[in-house]
N, C-alpha and C positions, 0 to 999 in steps of 0.2 A: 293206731287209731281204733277206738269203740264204736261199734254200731250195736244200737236195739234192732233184737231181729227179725221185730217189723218192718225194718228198714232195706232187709238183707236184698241185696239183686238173687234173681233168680238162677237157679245154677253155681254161685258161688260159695266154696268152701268156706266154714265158719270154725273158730274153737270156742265155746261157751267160757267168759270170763266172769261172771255173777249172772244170779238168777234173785230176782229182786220180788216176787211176788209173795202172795197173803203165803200163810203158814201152809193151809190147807191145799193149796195148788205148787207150791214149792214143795212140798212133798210130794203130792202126785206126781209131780215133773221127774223127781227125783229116781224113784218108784219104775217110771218107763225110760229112765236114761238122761237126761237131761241135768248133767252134774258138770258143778266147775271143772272146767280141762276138756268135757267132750265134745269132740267134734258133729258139726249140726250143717246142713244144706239145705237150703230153699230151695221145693223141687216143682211145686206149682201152686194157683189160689185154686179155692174150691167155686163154684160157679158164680155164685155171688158174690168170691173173693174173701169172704171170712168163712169160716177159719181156712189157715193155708196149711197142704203139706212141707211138712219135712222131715230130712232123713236123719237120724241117730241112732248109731250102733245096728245100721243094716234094717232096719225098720222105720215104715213111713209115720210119722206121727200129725195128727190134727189139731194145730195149736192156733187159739183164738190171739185176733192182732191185741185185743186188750193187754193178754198175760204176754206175746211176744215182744210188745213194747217196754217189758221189763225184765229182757234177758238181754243182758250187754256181750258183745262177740266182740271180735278180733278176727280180724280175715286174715286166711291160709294160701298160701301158694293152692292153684286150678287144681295142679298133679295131685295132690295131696288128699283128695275127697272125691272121686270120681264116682257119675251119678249111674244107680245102677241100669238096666237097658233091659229092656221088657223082651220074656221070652218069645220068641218065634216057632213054636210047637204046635 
């Protein structure tokens, strides 16, 4: 099953199956990770809830719901994406 992932629950592991936006931000996307096959987690909203984080390729990214609404996923087993855990130093 597809989810846009705007849609993603928080915490769940994702694999990016198309990324459907304008040329100029599908490149960008591209550019910071965000390519068909890789894996992407919802890790929180921002305080107003737009844009939210998420994780790909070990780095947080800030992706507007507009442009996440047109990145279609496929959910991962939990094990598979585990979210990173902030240091204690």
């Amino acid at each position: 099953m597809h989810i846009s992932l705007d849609r993603a629950a928080e915490g769940k592991p994702l694999v990016v199956v198309s990324v459907g936006c304008g040329h100029a931000v599908r490149s960008r996307l591209c550019e910071l990770g965000v390519t068909v096959g890789s894996r992407i987690q919802y890790l929180y909203p921002s305080f107003f809830g737009d844009p939210k984080a998420y994780l790909v390729k070990g780095t947080v990214l800030c992706i507007r719901r507009s442009d996440a609404a047109r990145i279609l996923c496929r959910e991962l087993p939990q094990e598979s994406c585990p979210v990173p855990q902030p240091d204690e130093s």
